[in-house]
C-alpha positions in Angstrom: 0.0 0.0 0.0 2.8 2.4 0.7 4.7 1.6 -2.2 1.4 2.2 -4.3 1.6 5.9 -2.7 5.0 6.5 -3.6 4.7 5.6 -7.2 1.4 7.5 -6.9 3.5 10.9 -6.2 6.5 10.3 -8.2 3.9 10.2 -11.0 2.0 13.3 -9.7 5.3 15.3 -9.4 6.7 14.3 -12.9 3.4 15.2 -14.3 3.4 18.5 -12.8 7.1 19.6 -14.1 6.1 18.4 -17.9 2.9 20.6 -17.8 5.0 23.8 -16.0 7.9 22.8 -18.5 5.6 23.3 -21.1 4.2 26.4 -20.3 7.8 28.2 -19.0 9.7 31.3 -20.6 8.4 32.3 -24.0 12.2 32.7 -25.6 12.4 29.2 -24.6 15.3 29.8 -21.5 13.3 28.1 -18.7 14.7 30.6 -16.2 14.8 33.8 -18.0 13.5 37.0 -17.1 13.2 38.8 -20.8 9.9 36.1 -21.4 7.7 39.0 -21.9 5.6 38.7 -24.8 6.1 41.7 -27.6 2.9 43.6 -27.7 0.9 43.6 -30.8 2.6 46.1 -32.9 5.6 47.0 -30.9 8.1 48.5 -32.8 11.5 46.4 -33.7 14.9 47.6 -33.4 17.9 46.6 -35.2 20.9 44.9 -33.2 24.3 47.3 -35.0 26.6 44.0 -34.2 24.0 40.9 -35.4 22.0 43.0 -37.1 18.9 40.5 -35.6 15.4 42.5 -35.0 14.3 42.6 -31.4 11.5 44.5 -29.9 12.3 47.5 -28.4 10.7 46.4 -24.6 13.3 43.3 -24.9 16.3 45.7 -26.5 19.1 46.4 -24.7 19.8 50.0 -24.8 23.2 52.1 -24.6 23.9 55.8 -25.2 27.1 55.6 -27.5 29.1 58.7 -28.6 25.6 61.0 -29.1 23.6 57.8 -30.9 20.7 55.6 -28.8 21.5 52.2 -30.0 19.8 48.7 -28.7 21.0 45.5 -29.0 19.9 41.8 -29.1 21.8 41.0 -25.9 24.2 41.8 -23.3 26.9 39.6 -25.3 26.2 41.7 -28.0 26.2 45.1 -26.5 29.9 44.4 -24.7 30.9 43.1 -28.1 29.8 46.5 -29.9 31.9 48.3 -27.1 34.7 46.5 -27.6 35.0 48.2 -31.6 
């Protein structure tokens, strides 16, 4: 009987982290805090480095010699500052 209870839960539990799996981060990085989803008709900025379209509430933004410029990531930002 207790082993019935045991397999019951393991079940139950393994269940539960396929259906929150499932329904995690937008992006796809279980973990991530950019998941927000764009609004309808947000505009896109270009990433100078990657040149990959991002929307502007997920951008990463820097003030570089006069110019606002957003970027795809942080990688790519330190990677732009580098230049």
């Amino acid at each position: 009987m207790m082993f019935r209870w045991i397999i019951g839960i393991i079940v139950i539990y393994l269940l539960y982290r396929l259906i929150r799996k499932s329904f995690t981060a937008v992006d796809g990085k279980p973990g991530s805090t950019r998941s927000q989803v764009p609004a309808v008709g947000e505009e896109l900025v270009e990433d100078p480095l990657c040149h990959t379209y991002v929307p502007l509430s997920q951008a990463y933004r820097s003030d570089m010699g006069g110019k606002t410029l957003y970027f795809c990531s942080r990688k790519c930002l330190e990677e732009y500052g580098k230049k």
